[in-house]
ZADOBA-480920 format. One record per residue (C-alpha): residue in one letter; y, x, z. Coordinates in nm, 4 decimals, always signed. Example, Ala and Ser with C-alpha at 12.3 -4.5 7.8 and 13.67 -1.06 7.14 Angstrom:
! ZADOBA-480920
[a [-0.4500 +1.2300 +0.7800]];
[s [-0.1060 +1.3670 +0.7140]];
END
This chain:
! ZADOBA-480920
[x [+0.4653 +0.9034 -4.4814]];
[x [+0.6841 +0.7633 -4.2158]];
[x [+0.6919 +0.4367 -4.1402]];
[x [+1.0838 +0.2907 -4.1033]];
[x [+0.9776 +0.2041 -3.7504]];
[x [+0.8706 +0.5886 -3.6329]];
[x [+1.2320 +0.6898 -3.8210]];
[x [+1.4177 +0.4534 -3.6074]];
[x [+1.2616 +0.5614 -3.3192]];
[x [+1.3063 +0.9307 -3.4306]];
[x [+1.6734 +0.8372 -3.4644]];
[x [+1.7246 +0.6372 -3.1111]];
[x [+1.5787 +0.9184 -2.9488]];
[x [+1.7959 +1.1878 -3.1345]];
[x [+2.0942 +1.0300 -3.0610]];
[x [+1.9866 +1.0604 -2.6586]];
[x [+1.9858 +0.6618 -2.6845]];
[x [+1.6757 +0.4427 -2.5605]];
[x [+1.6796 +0.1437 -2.7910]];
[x [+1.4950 -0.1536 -2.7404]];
[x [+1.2708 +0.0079 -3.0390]];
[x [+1.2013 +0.2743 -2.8623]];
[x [+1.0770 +0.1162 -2.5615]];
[x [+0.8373 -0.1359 -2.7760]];
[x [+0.4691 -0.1592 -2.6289]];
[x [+0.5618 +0.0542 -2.3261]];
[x [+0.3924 -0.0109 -1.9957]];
[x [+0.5840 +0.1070 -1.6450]];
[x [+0.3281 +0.1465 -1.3892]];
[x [+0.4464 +0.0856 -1.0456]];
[x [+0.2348 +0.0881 -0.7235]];
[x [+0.3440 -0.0202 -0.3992]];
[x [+0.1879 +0.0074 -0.0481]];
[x [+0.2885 -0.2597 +0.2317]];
[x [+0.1689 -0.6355 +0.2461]];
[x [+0.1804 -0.8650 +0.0067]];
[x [+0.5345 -0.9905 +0.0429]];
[x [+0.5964 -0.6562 -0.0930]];
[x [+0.3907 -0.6515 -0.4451]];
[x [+0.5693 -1.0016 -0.4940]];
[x [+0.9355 -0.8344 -0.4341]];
[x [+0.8076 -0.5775 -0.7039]];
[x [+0.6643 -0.8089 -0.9491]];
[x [+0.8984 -1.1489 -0.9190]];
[x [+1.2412 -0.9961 -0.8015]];
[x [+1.2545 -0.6299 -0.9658]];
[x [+1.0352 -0.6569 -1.2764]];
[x [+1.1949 -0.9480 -1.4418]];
[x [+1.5343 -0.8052 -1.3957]];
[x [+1.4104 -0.4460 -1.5596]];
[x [+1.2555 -0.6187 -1.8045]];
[x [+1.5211 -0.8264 -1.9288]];
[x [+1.7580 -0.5188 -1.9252]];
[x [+1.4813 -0.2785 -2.1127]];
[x [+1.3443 -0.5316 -2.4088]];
[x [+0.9860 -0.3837 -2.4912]];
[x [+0.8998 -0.2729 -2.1327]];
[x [+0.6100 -0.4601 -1.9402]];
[x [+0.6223 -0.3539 -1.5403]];
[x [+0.2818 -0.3627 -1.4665]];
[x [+0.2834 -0.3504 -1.0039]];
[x [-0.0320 -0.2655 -0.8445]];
[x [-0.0339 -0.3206 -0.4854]];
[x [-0.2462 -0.0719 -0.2739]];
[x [-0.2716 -0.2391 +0.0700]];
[x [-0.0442 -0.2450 +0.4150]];
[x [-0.0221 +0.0549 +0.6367]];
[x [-0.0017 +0.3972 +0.5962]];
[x [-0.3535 +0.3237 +0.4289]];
[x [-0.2016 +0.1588 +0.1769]];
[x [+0.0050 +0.5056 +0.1041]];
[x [-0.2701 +0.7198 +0.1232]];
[x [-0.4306 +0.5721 -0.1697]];
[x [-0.0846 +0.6245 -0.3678]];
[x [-0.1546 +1.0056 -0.2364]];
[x [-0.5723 +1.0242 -0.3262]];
[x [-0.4760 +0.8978 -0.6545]];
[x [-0.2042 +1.1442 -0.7555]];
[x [-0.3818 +1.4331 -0.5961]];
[x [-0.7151 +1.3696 -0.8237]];
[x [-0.4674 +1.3341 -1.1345]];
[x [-0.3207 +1.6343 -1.0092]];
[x [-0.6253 +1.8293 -0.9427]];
[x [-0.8025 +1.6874 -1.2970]];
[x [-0.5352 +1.8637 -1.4744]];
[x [-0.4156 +1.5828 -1.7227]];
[x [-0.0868 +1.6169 -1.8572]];
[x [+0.0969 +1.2768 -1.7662]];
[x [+0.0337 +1.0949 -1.5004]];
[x [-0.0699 +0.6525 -1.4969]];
[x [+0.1857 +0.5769 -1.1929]];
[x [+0.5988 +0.6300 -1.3288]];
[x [+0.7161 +0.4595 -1.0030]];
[x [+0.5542 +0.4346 -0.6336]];
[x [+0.6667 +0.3070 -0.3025]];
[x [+0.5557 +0.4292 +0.0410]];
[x [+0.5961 +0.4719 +0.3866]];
[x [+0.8322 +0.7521 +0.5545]];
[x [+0.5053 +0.9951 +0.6480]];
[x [+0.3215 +0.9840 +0.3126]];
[x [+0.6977 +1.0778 +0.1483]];
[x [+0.7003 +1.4034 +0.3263]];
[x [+0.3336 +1.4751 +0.2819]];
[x [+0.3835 +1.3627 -0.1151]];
[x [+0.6594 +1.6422 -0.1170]];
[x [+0.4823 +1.8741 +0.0652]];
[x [+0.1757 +1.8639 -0.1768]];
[x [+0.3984 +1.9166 -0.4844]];
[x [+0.3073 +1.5611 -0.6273]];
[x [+0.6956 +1.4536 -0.6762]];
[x [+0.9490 +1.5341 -0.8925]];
[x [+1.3306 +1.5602 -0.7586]];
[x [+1.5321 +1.2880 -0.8984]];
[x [+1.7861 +1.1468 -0.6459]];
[x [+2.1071 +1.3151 -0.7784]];
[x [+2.0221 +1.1944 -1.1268]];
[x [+2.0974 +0.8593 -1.0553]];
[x [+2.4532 +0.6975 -0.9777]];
[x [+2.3105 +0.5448 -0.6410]];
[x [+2.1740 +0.8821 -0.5189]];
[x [+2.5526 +0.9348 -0.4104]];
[x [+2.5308 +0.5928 -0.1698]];
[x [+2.2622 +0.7553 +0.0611]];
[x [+2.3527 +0.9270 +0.3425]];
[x [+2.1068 +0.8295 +0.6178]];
[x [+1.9351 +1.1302 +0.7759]];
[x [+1.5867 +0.9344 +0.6941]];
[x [+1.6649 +1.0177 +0.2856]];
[x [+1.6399 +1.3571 +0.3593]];
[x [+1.4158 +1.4230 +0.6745]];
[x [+1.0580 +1.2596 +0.6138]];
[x [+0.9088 +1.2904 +0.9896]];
[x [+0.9752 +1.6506 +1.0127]];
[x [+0.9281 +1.7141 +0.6200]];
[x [+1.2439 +1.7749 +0.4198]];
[x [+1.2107 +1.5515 +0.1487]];
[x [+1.6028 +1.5441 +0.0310]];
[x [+1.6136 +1.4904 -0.3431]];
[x [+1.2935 +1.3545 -0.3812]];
[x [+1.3122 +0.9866 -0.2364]];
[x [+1.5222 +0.6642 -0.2091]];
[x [+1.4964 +0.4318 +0.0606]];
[x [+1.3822 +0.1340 -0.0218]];
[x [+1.5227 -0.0549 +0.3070]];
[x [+1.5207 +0.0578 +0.6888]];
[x [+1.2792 -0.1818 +0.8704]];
[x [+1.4027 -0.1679 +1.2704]];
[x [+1.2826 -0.2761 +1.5794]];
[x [+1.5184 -0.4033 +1.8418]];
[x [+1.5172 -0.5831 +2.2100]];
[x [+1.5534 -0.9710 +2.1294]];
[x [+1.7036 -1.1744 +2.4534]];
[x [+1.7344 -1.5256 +2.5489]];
[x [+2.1366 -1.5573 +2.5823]];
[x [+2.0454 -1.9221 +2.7780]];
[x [+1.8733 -1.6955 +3.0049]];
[x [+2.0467 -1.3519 +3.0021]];
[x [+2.4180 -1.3526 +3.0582]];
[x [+2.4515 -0.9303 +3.0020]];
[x [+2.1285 -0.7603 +2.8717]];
[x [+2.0481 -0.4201 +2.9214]];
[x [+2.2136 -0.1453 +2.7238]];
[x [+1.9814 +0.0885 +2.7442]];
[x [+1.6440 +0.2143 +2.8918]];
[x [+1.7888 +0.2699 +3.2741]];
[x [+1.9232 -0.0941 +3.2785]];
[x [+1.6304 -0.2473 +3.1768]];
[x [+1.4072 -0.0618 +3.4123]];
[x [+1.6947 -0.2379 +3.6630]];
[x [+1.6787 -0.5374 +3.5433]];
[x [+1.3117 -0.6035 +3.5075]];
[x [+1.2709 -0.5210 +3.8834]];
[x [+1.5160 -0.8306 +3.9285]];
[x [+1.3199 -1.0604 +3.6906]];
[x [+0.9509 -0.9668 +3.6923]];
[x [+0.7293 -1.0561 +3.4219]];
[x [+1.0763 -1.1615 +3.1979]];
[x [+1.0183 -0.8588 +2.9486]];
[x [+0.7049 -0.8470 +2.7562]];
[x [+0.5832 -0.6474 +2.5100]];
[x [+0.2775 -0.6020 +2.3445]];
[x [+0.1903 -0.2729 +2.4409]];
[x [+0.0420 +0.0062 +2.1886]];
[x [-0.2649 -0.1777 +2.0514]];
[x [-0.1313 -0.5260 +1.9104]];
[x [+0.1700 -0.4273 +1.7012]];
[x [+0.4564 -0.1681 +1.5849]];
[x [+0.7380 -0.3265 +1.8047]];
[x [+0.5674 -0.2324 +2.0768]];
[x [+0.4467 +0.1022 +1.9818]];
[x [+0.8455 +0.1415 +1.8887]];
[x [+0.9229 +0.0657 +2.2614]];
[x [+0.6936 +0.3241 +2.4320]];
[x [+0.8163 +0.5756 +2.1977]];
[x [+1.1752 +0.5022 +2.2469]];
[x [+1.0823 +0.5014 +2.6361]];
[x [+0.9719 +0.8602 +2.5543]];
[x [+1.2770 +0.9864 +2.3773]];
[x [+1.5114 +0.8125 +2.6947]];
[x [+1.2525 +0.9682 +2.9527]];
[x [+1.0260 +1.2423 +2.8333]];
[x [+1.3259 +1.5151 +2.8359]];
[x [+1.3335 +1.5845 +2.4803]];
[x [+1.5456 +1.4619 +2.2396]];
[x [+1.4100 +1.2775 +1.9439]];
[x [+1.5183 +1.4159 +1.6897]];
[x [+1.3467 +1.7397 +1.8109]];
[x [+1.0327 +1.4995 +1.8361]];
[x [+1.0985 +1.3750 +1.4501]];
[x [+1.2458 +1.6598 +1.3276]];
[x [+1.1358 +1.9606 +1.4571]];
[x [+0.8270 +2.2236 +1.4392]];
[x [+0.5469 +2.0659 +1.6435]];
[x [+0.4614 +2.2136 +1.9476]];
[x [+0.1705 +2.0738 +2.2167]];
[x [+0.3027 +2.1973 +2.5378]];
[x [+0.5924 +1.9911 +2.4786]];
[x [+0.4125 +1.7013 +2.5952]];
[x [+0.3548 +1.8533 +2.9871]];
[x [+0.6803 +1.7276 +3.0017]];
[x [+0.5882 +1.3773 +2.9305]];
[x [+0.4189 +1.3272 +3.3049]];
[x [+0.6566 +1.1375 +3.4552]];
[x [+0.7988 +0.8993 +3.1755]];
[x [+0.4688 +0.8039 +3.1555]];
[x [+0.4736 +0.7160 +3.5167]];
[x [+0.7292 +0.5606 +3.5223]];
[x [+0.6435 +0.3264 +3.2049]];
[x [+0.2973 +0.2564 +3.3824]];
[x [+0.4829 +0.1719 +3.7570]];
[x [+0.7175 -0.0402 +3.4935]];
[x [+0.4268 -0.2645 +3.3429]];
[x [+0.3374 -0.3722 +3.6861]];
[x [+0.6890 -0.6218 +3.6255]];
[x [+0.6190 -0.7289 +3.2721]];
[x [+0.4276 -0.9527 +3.0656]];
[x [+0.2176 -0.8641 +2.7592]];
[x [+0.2428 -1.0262 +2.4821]];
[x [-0.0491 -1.0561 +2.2031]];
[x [+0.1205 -0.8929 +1.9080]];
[x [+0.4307 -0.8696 +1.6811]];
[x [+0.4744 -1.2766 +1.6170]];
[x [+0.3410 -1.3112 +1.9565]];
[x [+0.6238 -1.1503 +2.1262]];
[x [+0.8337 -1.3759 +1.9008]];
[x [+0.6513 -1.6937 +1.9612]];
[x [+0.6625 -1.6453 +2.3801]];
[x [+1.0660 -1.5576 +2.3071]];
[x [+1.1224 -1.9132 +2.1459]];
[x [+0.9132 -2.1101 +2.3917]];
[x [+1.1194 -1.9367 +2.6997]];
[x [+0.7794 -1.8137 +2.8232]];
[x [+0.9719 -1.4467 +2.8640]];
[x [+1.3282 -1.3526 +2.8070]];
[x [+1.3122 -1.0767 +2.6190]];
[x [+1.1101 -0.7550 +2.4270]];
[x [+1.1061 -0.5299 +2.1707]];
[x [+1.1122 -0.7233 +1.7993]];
[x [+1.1142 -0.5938 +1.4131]];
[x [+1.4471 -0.7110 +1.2972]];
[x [+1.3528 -0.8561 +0.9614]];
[x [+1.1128 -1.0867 +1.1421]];
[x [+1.3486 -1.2025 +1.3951]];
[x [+1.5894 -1.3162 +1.0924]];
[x [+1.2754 -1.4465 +0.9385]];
[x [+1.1779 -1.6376 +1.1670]];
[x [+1.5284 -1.7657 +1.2615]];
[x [+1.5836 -1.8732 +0.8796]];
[x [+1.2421 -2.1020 +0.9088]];
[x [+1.3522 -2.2834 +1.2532]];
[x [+1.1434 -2.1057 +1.4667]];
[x [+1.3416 -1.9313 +1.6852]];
[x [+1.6522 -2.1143 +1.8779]];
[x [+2.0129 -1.9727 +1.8026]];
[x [+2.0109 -1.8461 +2.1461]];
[x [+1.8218 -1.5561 +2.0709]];
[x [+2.0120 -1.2533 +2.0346]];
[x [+1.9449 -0.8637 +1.9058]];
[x [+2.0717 -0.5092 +2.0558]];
[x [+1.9165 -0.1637 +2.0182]];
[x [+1.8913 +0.0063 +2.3742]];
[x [+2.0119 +0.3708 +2.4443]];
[x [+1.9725 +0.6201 +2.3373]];
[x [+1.7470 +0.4248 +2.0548]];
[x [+1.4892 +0.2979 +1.9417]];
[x [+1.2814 +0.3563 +1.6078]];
[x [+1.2909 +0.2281 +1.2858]];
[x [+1.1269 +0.3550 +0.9198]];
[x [+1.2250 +0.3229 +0.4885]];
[x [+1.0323 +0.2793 +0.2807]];
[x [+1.0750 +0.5332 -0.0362]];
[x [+1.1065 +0.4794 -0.3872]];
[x [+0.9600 +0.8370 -0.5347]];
[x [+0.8603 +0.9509 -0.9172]];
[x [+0.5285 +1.1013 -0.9483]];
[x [+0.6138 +1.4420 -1.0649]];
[x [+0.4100 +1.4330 -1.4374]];
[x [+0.5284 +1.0817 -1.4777]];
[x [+0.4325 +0.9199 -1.8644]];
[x [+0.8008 +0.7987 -1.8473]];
[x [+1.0476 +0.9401 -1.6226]];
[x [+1.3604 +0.8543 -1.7503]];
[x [+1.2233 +0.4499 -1.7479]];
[x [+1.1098 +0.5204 -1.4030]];
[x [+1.4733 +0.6981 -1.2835]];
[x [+1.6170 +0.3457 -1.4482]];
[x [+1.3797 +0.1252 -1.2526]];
[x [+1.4862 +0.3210 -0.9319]];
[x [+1.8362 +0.3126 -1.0217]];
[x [+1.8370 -0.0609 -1.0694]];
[x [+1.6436 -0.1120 -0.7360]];
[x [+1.8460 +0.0570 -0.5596]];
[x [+2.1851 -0.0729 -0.6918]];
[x [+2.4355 -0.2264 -0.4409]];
[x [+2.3725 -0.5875 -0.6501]];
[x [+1.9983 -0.5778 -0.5728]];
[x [+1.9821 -0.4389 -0.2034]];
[x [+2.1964 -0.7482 -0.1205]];
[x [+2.0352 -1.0258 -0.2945]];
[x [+1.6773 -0.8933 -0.2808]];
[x [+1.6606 -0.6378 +0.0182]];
[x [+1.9241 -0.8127 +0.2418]];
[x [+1.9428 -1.1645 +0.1317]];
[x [+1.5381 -1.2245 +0.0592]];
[x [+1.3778 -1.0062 +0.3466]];
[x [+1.6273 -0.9623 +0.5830]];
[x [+1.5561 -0.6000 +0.6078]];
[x [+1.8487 -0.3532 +0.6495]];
[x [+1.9311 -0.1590 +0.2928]];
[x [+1.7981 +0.1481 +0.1858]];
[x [+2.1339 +0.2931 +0.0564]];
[x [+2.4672 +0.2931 +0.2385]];
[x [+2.5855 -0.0808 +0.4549]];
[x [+2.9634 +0.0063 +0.3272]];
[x [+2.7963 -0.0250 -0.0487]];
[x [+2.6247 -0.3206 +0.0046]];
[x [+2.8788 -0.4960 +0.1706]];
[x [+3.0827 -0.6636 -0.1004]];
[x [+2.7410 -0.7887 -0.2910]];
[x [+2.7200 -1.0479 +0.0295]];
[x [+2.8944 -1.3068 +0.1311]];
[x [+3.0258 -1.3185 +0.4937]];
[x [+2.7403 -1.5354 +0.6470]];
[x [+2.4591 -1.3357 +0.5128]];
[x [+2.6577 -0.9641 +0.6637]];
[x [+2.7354 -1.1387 +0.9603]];
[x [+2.4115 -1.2750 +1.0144]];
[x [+2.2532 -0.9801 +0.9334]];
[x [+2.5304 -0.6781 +1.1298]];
[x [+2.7192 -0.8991 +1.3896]];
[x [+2.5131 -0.8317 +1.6732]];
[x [+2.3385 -0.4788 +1.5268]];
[x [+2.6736 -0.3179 +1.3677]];
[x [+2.6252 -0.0896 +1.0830]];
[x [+2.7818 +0.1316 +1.3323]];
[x [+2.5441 +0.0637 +1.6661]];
[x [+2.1910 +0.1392 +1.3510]];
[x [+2.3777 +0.4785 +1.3030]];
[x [+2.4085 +0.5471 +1.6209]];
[x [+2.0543 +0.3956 +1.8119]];
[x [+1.8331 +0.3706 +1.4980]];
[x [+1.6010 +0.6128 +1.5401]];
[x [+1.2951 +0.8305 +1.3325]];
[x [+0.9313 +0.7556 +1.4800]];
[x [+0.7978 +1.1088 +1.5543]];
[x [+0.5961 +1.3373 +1.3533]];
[x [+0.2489 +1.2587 +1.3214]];
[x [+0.1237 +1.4944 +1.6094]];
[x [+0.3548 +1.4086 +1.8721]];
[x [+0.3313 +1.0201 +1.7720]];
[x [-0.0622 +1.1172 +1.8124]];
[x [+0.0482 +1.2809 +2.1099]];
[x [+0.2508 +0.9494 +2.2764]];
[x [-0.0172 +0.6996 +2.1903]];
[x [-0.2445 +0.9070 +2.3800]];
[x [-0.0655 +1.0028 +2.6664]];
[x [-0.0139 +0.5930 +2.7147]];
[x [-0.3681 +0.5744 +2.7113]];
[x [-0.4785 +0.7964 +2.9299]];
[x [-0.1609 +0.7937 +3.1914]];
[x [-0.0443 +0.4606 +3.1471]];
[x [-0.3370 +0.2192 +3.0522]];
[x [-0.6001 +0.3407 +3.2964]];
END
């Protein structure tokens, strides 16, 4: 005999409804790579809200560690369900970095989802379709775009440099001014060597992001690595990330390369004086999402299109993505824009424009030519 419970479930589900009935005693498993800042967005911010709108559904977030690592254990874990042969899947929802999403696609571990939801329409960023040379269109939502930018002291700089040639130029006038903390100590400045190459090394980046791989490209590379190492000789190094930060707000140097959502960070806790200002040099400088995907055998797909769907609605990029981390949305500025009120966009576009990140907001390379940079500034530029 049925029990009334299995009818009414019987009957939600034949009427292509999900009732709260339905949805009773079900689990959504969601892992996320990145720091911890980002398994507390998942678990505070986004849970409570799907929770509330899906009655029955627990959101159970497993964080897998910062880094590229982080994603790579998203990866070993699907590929062992994959390879074990089980039916459905124990992850409905993941989030990792722009090189795992192409490599995720590549090894047939995702399922295509993006035009099923409303807010697949509000993405049309090259980085939602092009995962480091992967094409991963379909298969992932950005999460937000994380950039890196040149930070200057206005007290200090009356007209920064627009791009790569006029700060070469200007750092010859004001030695040791710039710093940066090189390849070893941080992103931001592995961002700015590899936005030195795409202004000097003679190929365009999007080749270098996009394209085939190919090792002689990197004979060409001799002289923008000469001409980074002749331009250390006028800057100053800083010791990492916050470090470049911290030697910004004590006027120690004035300026170098900075992650955006830090900057606004650390403005928003005092630690940085209002007269520190952003701009993205010519012809750019990299940035990276973070995706949303769906495990292709999935327990619960249509729960886990939801979750995505609510994640990345214009509501929640603005109050969680924008107004929370400072980071730059994942779907479309225009979108986002009348979610925020007009200190929070101003704050966050008035000196970056929606317009100037479409325009200088660039792709880090694929892995072999990034492989390919890092060493070149190693063996050229460090020695």
């Amino acid at each position: 005999m049925f029990s009334m419970k299995k009818l009414a479930v019987m009957a939600s589900l034949s009427c292509g409804l999900l009732t709260p009935l339905a949805w009773a005693d079900t689990v959504l498993n969601v892992a996320t790579a990145g720091d911890q800042n980002m398994v507390d967005y998942v678990k505070t911010f986004l849970a409570p809200k799907f929770e509330a709108a899906h009655p029955g559904v627990k959101v159970n977030v497993i964080g897998t560690g910062p880094g590229d690592a982080g994603s790579n254990k998203i990866m070993e874990k699907l590929s062992a369900q994959q390879a074990s042969g089980v039916k459905q899947w124990d992850m409905d929802v993941a989030v990792v970095h722009q090189k795992a999403g192409g490599e995720l696609v590549d090894k047939g571990l995702l399922a295509r989802y993006r035009d099923s939801i409303p807010e697949g329409k509000m993405v049309s960023a090259q980085n939602a379709k092009n995962a480091l040379g992967v094409n991963v269109d379909g298969y992932v939502m950005p999460m937000f775009l994380s950039q890196t930018a040149i930070a200057w002291n206005s007290d200090l700089v009356k007209k920064p440099p627009q791009s790569y040639g006029e700060l070469v130029q200007w750092a010859e006038k004001h030695p040791k001014a710039f710093g940066y903390n090189g390849i070893k100590n941080g992103m931001s400045g592995v961002s700015f060597v590899v936005g030195w190459i795409y202004a000097w090394g003679g190929t365009d980046a999007s080749r270098l992001s996009a394209g085939k791989y190919d090792k002689s490209i990197e004979q060409s590379w001799g002289p923008a690595f000469q001409k980074l190492k002749a331009f250390n000789q006028n800057v100053t190094f800083t010791p990492g990330n916050a470090g470049t930060l911290d030697m910004l707000s004590r006027g120690e140097i004035a300026m170098g390369p900075v992650w955006v959502d830090m900057f606004y960070s650390w403005k928003d806790q005092g630690k940085l004086p209002p007269s520190i200002k952003l701009s993205l040099l010519a012809p750019g400088m990299p940035g990276q999402p973070m995706y949303y995907v769906l495990p292709a055998k999935a327990a619960h797909p249509e729960l886990a299109r939801d979750f995505i769907s609510l994640a990345t609605s214009p509501a929640v990029q603005a109050q969680g993505i924008v107004k929370q981390f400072n980071w730059y949305p994942g779907i479309d500025a225009k979108y986002v824009k009348p979610e925020l009120d007009s200190a929070t966009w101003e704050k966050l576009f008035a000196e970056i424009t929606p317009q100037a990140l479409a325009e200088y907001g660039k792709s880090f390379p694929i892995a072999p030519y990034f492989d390919d940079i890092k060493e070149g500034y190693e063996s050229q530029v460090s020695n």
